[in-house]
PDB file with one MODEL, atoms N, CA, C and O in Angstrom:
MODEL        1
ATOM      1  N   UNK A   1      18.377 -14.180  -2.068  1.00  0.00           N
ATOM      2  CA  UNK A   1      17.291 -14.175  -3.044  1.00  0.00           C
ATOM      3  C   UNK A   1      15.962 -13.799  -2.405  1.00  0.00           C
ATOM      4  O   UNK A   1      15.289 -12.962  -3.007  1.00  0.00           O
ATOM      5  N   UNK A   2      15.609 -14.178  -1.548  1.00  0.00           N
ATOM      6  CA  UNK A   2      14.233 -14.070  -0.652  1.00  0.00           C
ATOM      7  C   UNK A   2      14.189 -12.463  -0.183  1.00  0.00           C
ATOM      8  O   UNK A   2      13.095 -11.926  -0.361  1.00  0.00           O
ATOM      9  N   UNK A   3      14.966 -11.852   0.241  1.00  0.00           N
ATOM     10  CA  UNK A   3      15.310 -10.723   0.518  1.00  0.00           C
ATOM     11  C   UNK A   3      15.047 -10.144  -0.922  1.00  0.00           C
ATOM     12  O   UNK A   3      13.992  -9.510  -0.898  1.00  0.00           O
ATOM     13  N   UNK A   4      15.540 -10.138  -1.973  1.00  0.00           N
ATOM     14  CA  UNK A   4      15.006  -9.204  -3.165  1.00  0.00           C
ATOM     15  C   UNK A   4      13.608  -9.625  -3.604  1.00  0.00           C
ATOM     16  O   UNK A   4      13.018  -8.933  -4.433  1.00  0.00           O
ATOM     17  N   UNK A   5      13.041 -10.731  -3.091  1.00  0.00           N
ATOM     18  CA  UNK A   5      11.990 -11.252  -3.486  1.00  0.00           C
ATOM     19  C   UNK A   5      10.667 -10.412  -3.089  1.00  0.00           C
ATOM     20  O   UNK A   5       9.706 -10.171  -3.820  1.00  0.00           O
ATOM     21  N   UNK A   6      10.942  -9.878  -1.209  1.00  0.00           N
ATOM     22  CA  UNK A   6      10.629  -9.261  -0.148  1.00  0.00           C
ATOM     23  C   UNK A   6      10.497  -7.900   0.012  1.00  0.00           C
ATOM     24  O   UNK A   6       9.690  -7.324   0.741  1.00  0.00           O
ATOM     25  N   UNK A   7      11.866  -7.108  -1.163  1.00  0.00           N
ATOM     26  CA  UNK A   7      11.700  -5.751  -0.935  1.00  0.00           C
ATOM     27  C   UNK A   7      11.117  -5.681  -2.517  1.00  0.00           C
ATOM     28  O   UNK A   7      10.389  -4.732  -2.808  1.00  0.00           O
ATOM     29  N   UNK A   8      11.309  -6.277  -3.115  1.00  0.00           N
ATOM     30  CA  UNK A   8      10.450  -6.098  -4.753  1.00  0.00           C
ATOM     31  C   UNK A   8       9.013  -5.864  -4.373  1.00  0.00           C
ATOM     32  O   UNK A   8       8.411  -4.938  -4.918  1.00  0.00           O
ATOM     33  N   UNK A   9       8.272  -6.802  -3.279  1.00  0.00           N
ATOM     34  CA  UNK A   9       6.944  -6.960  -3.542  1.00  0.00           C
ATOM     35  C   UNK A   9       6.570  -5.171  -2.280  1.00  0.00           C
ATOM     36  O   UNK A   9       5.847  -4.181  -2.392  1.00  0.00           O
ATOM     37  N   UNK A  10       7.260  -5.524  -1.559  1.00  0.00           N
ATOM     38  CA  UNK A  10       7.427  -4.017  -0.582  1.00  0.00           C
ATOM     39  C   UNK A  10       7.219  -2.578  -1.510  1.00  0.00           C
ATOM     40  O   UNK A  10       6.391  -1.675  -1.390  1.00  0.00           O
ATOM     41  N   UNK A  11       8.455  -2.795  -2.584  1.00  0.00           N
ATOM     42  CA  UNK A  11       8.504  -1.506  -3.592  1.00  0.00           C
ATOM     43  C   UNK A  11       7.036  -1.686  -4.877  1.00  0.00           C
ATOM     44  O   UNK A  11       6.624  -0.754  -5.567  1.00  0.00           O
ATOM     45  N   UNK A  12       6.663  -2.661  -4.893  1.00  0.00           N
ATOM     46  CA  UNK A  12       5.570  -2.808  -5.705  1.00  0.00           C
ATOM     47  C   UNK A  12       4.115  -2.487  -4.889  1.00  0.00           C
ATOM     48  O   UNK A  12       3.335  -1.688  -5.405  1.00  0.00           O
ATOM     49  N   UNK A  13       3.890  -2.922  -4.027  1.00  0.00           N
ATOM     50  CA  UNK A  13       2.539  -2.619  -3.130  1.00  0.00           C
ATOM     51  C   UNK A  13       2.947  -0.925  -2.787  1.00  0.00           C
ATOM     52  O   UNK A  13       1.948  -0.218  -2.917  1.00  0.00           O
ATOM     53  N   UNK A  14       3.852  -0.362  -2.494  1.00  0.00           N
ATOM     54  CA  UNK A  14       3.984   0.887  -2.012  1.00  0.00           C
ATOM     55  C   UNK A  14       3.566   1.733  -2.933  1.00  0.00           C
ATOM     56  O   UNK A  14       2.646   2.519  -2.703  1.00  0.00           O
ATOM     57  N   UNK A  15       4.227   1.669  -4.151  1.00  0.00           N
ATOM     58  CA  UNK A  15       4.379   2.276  -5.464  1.00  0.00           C
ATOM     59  C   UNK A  15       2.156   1.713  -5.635  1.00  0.00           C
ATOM     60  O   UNK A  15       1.398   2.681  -5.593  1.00  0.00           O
ATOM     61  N   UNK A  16       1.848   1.062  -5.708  1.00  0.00           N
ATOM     62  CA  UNK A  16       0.166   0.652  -6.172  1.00  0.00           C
ATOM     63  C   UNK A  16      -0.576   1.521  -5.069  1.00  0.00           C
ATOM     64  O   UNK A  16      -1.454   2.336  -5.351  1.00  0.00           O
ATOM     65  N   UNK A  17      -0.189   1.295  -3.963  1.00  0.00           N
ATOM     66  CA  UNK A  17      -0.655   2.619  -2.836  1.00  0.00           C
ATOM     67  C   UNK A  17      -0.969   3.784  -3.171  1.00  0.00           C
ATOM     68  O   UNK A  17      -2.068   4.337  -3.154  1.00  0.00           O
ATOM     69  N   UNK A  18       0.538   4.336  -3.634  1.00  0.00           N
ATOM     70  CA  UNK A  18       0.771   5.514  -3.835  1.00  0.00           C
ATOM     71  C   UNK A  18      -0.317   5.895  -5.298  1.00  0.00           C
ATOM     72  O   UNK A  18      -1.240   6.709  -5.265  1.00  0.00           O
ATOM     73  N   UNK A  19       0.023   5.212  -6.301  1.00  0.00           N
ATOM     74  CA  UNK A  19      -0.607   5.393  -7.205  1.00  0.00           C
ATOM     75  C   UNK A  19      -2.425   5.425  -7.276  1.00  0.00           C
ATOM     76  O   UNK A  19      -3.127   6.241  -7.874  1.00  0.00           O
ATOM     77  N   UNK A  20      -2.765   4.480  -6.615  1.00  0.00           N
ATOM     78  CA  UNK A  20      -4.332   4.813  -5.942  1.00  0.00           C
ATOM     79  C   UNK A  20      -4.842   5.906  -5.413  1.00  0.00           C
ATOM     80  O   UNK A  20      -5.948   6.398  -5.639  1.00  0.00           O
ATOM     81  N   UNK A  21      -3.782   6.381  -4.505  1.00  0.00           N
ATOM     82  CA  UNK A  21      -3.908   7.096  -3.440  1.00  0.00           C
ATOM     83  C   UNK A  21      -3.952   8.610  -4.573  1.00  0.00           C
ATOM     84  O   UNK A  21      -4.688   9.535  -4.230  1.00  0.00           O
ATOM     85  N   UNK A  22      -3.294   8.711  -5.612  1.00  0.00           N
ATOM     86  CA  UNK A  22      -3.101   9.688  -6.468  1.00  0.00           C
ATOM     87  C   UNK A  22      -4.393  10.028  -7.129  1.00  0.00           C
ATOM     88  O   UNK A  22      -4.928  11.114  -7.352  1.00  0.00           O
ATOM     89  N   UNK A  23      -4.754   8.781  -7.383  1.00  0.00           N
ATOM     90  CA  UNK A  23      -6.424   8.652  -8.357  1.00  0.00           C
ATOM     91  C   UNK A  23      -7.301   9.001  -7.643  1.00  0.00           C
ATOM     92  O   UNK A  23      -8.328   9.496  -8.108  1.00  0.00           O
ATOM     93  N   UNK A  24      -7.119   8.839  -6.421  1.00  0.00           N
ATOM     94  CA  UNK A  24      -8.476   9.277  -5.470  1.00  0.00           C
ATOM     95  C   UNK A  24      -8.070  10.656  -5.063  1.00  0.00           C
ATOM     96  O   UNK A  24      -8.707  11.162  -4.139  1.00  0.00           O
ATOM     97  N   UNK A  25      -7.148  11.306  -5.591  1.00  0.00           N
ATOM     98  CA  UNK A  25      -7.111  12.691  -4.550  1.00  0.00           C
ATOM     99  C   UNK A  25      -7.043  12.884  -3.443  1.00  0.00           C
ATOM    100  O   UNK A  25      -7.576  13.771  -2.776  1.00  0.00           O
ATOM    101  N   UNK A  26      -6.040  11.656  -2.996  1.00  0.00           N
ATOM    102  CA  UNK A  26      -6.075  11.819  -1.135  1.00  0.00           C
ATOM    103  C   UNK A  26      -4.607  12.056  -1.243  1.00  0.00           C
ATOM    104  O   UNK A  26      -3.809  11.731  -2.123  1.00  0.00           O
ATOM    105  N   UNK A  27      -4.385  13.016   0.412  1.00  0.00           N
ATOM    106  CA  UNK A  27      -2.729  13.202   0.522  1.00  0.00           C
ATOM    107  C   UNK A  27      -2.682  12.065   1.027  1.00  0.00           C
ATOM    108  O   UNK A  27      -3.508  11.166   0.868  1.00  0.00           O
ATOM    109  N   UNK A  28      -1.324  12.032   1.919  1.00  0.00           N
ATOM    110  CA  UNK A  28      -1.000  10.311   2.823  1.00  0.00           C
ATOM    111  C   UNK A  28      -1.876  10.715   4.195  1.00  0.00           C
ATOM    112  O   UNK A  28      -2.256   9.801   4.927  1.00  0.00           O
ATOM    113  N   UNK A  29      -2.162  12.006   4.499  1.00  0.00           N
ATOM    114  CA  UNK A  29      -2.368  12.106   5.777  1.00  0.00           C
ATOM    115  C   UNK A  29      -4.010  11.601   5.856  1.00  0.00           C
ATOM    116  O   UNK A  29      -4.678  11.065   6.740  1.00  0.00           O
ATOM    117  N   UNK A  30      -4.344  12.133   4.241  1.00  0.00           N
ATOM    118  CA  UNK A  30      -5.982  11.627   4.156  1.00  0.00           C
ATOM    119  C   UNK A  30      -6.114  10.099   4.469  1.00  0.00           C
ATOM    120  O   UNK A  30      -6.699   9.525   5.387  1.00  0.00           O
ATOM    121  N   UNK A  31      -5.579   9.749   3.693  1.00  0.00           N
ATOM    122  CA  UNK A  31      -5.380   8.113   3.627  1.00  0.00           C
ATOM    123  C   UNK A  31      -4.783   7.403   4.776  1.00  0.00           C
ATOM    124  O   UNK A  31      -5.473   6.436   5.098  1.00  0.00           O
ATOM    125  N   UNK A  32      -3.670   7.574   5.537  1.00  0.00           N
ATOM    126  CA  UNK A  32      -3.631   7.878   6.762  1.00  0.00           C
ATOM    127  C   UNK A  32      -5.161   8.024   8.117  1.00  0.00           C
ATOM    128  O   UNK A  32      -5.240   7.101   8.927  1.00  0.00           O
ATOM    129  N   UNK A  33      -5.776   8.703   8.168  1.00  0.00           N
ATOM    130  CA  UNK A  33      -7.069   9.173   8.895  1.00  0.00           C
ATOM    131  C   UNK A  33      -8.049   7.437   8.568  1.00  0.00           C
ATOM    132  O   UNK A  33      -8.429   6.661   9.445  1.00  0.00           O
ATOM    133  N   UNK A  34      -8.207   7.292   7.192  1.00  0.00           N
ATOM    134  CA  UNK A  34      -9.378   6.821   6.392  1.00  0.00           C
ATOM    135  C   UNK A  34      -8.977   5.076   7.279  1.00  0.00           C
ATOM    136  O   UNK A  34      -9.787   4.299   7.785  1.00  0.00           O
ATOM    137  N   UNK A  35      -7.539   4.953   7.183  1.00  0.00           N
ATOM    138  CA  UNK A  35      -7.071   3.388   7.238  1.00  0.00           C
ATOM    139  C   UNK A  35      -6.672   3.367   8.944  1.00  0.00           C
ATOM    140  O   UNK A  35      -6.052   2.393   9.371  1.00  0.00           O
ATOM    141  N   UNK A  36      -7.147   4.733  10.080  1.00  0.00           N
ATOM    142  CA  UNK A  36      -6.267   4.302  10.815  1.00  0.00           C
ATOM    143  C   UNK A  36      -5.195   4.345  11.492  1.00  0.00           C
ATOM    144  O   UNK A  36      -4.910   4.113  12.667  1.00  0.00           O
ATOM    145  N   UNK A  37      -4.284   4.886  10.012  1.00  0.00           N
ATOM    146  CA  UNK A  37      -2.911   4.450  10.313  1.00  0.00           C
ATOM    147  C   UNK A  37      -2.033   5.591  11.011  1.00  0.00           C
ATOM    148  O   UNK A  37      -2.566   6.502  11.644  1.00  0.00           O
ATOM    149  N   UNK A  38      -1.000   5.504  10.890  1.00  0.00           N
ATOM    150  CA  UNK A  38      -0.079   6.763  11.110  1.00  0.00           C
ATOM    151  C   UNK A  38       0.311   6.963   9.710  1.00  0.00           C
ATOM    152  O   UNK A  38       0.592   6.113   8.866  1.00  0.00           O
ATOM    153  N   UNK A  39       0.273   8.368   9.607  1.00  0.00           N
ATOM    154  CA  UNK A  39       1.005   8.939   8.613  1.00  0.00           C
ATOM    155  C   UNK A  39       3.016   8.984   7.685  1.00  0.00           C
ATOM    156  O   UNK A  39       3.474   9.360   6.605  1.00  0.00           O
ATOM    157  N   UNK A  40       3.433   8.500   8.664  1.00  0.00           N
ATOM    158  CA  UNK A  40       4.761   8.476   8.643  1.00  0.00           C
ATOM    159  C   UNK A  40       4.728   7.278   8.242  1.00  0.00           C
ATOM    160  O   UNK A  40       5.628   6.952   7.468  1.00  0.00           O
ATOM    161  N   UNK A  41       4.044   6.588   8.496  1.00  0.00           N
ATOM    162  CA  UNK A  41       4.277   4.499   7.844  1.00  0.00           C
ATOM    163  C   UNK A  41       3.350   4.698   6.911  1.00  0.00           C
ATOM    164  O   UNK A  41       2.876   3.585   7.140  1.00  0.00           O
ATOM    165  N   UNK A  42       2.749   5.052   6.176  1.00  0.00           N
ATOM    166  CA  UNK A  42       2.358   5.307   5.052  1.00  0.00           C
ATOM    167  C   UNK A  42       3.344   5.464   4.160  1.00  0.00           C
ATOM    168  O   UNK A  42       3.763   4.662   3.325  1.00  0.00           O
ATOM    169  N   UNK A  43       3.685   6.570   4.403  1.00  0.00           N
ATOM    170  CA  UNK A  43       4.645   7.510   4.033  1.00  0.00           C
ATOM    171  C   UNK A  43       5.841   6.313   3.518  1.00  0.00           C
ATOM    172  O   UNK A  43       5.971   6.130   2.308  1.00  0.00           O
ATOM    173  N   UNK A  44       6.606   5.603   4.403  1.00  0.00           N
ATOM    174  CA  UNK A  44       7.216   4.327   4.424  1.00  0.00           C
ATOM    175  C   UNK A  44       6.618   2.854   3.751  1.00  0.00           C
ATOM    176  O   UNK A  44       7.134   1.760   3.525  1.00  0.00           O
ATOM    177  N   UNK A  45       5.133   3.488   3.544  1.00  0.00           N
ATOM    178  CA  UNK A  45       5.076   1.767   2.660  1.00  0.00           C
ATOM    179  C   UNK A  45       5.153   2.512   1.602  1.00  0.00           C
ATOM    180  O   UNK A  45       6.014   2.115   0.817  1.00  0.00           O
ATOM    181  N   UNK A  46       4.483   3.609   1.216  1.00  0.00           N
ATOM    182  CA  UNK A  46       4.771   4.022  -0.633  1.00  0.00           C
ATOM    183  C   UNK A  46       6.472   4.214  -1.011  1.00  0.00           C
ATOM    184  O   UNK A  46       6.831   4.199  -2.188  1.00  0.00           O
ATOM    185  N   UNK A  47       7.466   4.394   0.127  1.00  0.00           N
ATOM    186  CA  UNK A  47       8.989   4.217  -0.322  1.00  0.00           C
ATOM    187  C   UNK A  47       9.348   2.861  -0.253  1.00  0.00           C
ATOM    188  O   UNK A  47      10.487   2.992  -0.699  1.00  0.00           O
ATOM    189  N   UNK A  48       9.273   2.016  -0.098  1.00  0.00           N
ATOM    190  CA  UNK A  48       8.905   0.216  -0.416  1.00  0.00           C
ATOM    191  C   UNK A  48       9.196   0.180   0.797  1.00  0.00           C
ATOM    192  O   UNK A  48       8.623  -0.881   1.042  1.00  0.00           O
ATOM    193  N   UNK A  49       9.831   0.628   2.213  1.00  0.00           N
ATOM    194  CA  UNK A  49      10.662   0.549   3.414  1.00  0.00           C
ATOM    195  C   UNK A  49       9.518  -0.223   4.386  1.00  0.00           C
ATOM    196  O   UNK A  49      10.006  -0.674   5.423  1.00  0.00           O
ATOM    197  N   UNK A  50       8.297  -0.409   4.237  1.00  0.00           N
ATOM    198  CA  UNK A  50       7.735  -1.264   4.887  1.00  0.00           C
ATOM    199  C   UNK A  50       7.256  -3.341   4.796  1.00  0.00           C
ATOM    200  O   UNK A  50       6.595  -3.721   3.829  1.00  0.00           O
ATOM    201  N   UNK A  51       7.521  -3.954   5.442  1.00  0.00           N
ATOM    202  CA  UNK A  51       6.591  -4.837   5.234  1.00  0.00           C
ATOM    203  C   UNK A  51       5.854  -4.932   6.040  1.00  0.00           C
ATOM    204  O   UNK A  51       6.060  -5.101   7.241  1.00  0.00           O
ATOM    205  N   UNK A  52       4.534  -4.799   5.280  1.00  0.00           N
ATOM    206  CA  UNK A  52       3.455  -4.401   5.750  1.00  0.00           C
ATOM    207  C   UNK A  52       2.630  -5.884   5.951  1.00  0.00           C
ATOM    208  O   UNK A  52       2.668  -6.876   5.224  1.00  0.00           O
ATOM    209  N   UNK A  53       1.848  -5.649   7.252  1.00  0.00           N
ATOM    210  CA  UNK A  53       1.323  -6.987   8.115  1.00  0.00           C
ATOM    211  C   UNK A  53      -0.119  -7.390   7.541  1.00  0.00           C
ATOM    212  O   UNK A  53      -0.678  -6.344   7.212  1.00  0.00           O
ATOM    213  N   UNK A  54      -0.765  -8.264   7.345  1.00  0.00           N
ATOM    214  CA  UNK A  54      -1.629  -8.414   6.392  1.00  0.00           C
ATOM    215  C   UNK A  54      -2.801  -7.618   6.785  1.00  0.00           C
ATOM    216  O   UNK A  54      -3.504  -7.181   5.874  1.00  0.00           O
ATOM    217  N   UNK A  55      -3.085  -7.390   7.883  1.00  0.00           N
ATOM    218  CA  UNK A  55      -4.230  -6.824   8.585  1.00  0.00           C
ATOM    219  C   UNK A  55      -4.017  -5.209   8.363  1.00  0.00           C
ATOM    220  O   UNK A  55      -4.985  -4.455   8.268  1.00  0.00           O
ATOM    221  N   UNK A  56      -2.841  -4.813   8.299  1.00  0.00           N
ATOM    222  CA  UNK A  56      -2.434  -3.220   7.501  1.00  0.00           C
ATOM    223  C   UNK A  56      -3.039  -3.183   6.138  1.00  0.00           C
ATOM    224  O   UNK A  56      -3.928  -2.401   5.803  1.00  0.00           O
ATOM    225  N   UNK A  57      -2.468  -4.123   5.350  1.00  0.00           N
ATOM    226  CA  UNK A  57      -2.602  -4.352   4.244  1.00  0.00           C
ATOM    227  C   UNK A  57      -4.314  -4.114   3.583  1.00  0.00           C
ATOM    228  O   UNK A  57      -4.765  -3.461   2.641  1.00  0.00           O
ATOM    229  N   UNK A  58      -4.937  -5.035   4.653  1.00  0.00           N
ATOM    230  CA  UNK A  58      -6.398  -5.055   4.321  1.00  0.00           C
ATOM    231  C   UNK A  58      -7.079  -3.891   4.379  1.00  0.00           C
ATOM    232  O   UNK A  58      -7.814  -3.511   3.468  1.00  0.00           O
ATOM    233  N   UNK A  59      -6.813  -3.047   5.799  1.00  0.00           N
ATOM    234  CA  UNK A  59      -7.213  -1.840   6.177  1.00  0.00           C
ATOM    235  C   UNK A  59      -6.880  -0.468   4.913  1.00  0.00           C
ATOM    236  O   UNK A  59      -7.520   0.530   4.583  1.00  0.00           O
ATOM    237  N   UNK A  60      -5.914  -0.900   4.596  1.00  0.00           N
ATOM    238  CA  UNK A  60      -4.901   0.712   3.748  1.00  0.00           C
ATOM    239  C   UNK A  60      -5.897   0.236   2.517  1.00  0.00           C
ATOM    240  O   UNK A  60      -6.511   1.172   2.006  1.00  0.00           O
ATOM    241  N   UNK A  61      -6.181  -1.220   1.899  1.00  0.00           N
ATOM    242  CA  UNK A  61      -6.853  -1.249   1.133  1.00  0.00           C
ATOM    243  C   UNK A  61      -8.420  -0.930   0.588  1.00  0.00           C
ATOM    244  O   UNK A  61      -8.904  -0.472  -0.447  1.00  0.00           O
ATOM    245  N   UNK A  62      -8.883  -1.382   1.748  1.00  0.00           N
ATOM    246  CA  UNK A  62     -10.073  -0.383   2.123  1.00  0.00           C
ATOM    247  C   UNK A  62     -10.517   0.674   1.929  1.00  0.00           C
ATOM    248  O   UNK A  62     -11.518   1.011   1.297  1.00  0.00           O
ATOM    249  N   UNK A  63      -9.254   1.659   2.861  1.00  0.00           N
ATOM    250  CA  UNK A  63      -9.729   2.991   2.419  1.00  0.00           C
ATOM    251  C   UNK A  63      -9.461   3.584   1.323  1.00  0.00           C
ATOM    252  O   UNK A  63      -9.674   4.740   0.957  1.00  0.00           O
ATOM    253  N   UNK A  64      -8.783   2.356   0.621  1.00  0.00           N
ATOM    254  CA  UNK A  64      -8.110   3.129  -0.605  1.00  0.00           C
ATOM    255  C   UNK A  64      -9.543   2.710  -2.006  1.00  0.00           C
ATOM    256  O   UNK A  64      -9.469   2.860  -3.225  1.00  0.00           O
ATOM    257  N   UNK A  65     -10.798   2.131  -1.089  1.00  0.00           N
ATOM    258  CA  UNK A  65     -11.776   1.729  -1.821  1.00  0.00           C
ATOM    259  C   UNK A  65     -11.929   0.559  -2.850  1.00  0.00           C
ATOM    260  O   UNK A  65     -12.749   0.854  -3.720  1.00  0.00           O
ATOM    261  N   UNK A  66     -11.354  -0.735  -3.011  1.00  0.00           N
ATOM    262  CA  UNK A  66     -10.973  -1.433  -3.525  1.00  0.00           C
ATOM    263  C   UNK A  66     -11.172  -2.386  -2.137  1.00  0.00           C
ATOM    264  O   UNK A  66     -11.443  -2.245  -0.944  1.00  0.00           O
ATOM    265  N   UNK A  67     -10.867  -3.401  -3.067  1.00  0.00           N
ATOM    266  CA  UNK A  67     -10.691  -5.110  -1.518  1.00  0.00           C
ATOM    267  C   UNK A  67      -9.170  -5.653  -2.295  1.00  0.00           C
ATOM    268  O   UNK A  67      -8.518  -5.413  -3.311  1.00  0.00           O
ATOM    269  N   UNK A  68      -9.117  -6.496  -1.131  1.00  0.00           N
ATOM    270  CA  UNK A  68      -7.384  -6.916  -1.293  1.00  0.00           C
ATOM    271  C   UNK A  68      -7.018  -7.656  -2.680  1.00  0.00           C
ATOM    272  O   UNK A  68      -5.991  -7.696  -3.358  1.00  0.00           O
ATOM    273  N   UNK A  69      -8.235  -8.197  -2.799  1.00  0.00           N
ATOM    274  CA  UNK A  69      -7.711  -9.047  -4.142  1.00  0.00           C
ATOM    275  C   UNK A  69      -7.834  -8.380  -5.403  1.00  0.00           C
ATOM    276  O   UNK A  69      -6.979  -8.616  -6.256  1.00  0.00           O
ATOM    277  N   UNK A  70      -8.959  -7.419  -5.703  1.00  0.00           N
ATOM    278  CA  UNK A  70      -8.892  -6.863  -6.721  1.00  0.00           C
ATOM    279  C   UNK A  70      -7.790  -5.611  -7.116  1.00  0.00           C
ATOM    280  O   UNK A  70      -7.596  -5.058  -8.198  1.00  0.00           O
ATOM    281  N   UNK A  71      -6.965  -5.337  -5.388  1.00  0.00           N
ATOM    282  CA  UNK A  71      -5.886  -4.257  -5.336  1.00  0.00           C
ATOM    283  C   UNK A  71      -4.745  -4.888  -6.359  1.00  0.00           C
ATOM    284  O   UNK A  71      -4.191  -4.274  -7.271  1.00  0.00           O
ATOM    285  N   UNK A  72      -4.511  -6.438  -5.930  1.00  0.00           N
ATOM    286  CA  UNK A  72      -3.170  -7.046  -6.185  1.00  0.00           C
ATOM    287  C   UNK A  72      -3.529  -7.633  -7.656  1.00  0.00           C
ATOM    288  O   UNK A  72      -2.758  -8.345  -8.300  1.00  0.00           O
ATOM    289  N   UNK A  73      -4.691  -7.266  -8.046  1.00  0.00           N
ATOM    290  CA  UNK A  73      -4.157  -8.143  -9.689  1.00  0.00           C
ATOM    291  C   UNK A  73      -4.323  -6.207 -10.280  1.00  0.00           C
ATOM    292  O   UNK A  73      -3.361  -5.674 -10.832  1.00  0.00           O
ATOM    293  N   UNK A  74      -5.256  -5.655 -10.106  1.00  0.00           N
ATOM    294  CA  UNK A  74      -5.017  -4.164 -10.968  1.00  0.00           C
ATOM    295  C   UNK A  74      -4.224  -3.849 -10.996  1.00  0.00           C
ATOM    296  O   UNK A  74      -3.722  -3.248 -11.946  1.00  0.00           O
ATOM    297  N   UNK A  75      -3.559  -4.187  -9.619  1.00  0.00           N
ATOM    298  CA  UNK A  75      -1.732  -3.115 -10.083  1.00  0.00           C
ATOM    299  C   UNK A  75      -0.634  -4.179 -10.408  1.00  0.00           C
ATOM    300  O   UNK A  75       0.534  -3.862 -10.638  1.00  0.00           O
ATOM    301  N   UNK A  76      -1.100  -5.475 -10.409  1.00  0.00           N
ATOM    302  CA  UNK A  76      -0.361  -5.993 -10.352  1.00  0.00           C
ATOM    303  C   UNK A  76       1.007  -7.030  -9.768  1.00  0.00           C
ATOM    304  O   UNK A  76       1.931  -7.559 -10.387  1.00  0.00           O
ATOM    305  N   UNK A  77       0.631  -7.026  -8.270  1.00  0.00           N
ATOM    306  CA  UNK A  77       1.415  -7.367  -7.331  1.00  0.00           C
ATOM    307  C   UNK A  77       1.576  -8.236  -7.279  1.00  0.00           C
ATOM    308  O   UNK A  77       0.609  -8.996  -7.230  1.00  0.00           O
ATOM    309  N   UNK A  78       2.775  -8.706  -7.254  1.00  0.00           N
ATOM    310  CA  UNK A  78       2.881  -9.875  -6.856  1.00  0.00           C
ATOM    311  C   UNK A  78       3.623 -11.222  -8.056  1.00  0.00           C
ATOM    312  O   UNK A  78       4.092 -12.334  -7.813  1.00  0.00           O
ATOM    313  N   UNK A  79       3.392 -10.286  -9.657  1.00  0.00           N
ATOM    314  CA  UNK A  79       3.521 -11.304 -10.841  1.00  0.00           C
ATOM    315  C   UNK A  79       4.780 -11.466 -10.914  1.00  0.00           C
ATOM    316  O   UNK A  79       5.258 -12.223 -11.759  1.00  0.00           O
TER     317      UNK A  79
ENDMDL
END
């Protein structure tokens, strides 16, 4: 159970990523640059395949222009 609990919220934050990331007109590589990150784990949190560490989390949110808490009730995460 914890395991579907785990990749649900994985496939839900990825999918709210992605979808941000769409609204702002950034590729992954933009968004990628903006947070930091590597491009390929991006790439891997919008396919749900990451769990992502909270300090990722905060950063990707950032650049995605938003703060963590107002990310997870707009899209929804977490309900």
């Amino acid at each position: 159970m914890a395991k579907t609990k785990q990749s649900d919220i994985c496939r839900d934050f990825g999918q709210a990523v992605r979808k941000r990331r769409m609204e702002l007109g950034l590729s992954q590589e933009q968004l990628a640059a903006k947070a930091k990150l590597n491009r390929t784990y991006i790439g891997d949190i919008e396919r749900g395949m990451r769990n992502v560490a909270l300090r990722n989390v905060e950063r990707i949110v950032r650049a995605l222009e938003l703060n963590v808490n107002s990310f997870f009730i707009h899209y929804g995460i977490g309900e």
